[in-house]
N, C-alpha and C positions, 0 to 999 in steps of 0.2 A: 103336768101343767106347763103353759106355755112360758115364753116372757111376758107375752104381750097380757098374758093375766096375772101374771104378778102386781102384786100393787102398788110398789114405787114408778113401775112402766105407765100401769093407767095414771097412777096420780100426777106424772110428769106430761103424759097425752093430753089430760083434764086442765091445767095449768096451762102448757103450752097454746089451749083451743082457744081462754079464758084469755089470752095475752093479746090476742088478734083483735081484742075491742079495746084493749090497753090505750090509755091517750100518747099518742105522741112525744117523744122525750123520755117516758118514766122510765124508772129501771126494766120493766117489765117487756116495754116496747123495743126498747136496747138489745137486752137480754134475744127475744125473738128473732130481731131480724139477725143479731151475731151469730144466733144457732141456724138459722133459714139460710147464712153465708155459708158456714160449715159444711153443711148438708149439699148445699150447692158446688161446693167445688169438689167435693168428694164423691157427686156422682158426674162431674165433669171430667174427671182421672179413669172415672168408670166406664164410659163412652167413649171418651180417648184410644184408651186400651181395648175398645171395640172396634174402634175403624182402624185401629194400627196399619193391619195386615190387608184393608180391601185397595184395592187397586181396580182399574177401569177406566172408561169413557166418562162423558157427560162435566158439568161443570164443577164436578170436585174431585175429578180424577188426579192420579198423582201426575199425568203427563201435560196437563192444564196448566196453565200462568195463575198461581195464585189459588191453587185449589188446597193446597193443606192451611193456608191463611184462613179459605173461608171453611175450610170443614172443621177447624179451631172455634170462628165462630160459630158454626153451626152446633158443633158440641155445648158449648159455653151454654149459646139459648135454650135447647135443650134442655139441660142440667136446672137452668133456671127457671125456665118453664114446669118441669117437674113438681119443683121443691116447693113453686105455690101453691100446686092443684093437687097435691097429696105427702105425705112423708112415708119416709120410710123404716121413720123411727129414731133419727139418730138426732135430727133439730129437739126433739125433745128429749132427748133427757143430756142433751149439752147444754140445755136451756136448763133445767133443774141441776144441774150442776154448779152451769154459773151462776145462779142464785144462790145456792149452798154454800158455794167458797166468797160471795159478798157479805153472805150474813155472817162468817167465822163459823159456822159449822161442822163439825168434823164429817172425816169422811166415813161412810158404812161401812163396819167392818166386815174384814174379810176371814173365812177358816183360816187354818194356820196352811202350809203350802200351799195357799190360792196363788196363781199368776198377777204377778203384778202391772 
């Protein structure tokens, strides 16, 4: 079995999807776009360390004026772009978390030597 069939995963996908009609302001629309943030800059770290190492011609070469400024932004949009038009799993269940630890919830327990 996968994670993605586990059921706290769907429960927090189903939640997550459920959030995107949330009105404006509530906890729930908050909660969304703090985990849509999350997700965003952690695939913008991800792309980053993608273009590290290219080097080249054209206007985001490393030898250009201003070419790592814009392939910074280029990463950024990206990333952001991403994070609207799909997940990769991690907005949700940052988003079911941060609802968990608003309501006082404890957290799911773990075996005994699980990684913390």
């Amino acid at each position: 079995m996968s994670v993605a069939d586990s059921i706290p995963a769907r429960q927090a996908l189903q939640a997550y999807a459920a959030a995107a009609h949330a009105k404006p302001g509530t906890r729930e629309a908050k909660a969304r776009t703090a985990a849509q943030g999350f997700e965003s800059v952690f695939l913008q770290n991800m792309l980053e360390g993608m273009m590290t190492g290219l080097e080249g011609d054209g206007p985001l070469g490393a030898g250009q004026a201003g070419g790592g400024a814009w392939r910074g932004f280029l990463t950024d949009e990206m990333a952001r772009s991403m994070t609207k038009t799909t997940t990769l799993g991690i907005a949700p269940q940052v988003y079911r978390e941060m609802l968990r630890l608003q309501e006082g919830q404890p957290q799911a327990s773990r075996p005994q030597g699980a990684g913390a």
